[in-house]
N, C-alpha and C positions, 0 to 999 in steps of 0.2 A: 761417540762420546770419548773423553779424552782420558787414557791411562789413570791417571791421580785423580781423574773425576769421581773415575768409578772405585776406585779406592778409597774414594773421602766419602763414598753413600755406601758401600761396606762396610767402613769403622763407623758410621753413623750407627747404620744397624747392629752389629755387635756391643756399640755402648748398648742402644736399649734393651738389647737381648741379656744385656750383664743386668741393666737394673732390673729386669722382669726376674732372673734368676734362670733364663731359660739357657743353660748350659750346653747342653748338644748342638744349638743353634749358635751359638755363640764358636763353637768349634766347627760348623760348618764354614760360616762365615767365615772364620779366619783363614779357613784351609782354601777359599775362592780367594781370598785378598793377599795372601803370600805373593804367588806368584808376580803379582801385580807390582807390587812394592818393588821386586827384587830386580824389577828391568833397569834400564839406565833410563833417567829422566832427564831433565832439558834444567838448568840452571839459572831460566828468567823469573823475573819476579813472580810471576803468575802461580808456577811450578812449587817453587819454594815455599810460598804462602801454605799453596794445600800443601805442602810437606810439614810444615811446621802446625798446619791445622790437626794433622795426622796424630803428628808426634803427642800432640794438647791432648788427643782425643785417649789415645794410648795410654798415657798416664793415667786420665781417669779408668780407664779401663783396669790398668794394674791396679789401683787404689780398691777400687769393687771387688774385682778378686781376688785380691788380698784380704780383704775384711772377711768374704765366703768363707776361704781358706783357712782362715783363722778361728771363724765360728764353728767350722767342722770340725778342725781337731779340737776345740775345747768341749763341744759336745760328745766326740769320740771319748777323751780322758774322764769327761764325768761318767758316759755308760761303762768305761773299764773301769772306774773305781767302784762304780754300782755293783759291778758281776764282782771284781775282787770284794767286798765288804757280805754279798750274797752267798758266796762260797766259803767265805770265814765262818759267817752264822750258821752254815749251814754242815759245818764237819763237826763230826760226832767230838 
């Protein structure tokens, strides 16, 4: 199978592992598809496509974990404003 092949069915898999939420898997995957990315590729059309398939797929991927990322810290600041408002009420 061909380099960018299997790069294009590893960010396959990392998108759905983003939308499942399943995170460790998702850094598994990336951490096999690095490598892959980082060789030199061949600049025919064929090449390029999945390159640019890649790139498409990437985005969505930052988009999804961005939203995660965003949802953790906002859940993070309301549990800290909970504990600070809990130890307000709670000093003599």
């Amino acid at each position: 199978m061909d380099v960018l092949e299997l790069a294009l069915g590893l960010t396959r898999a990392m998108l759905a592992a983003a939308q499942a939420q399943e995170w460790p898997r998702l850094i598994e995957l990336e951490a096999e598809r690095e490598p892959l990315l980082l060789r030199r590729h061949a600049s025919d059309p064929d090449s390029l496509a999945r390159l640019d398939e890649i790139l498409a797929y990437d985005r969505q991927l930052q988009a999804i974990v961005g939203r995660a990322r965003d949802s953790a810290a906002e859940q993070w600041q309301q549990e800290t404003d909970r504990a600070r408002a809990i130890a307000a009420y709670a000093r003599p």
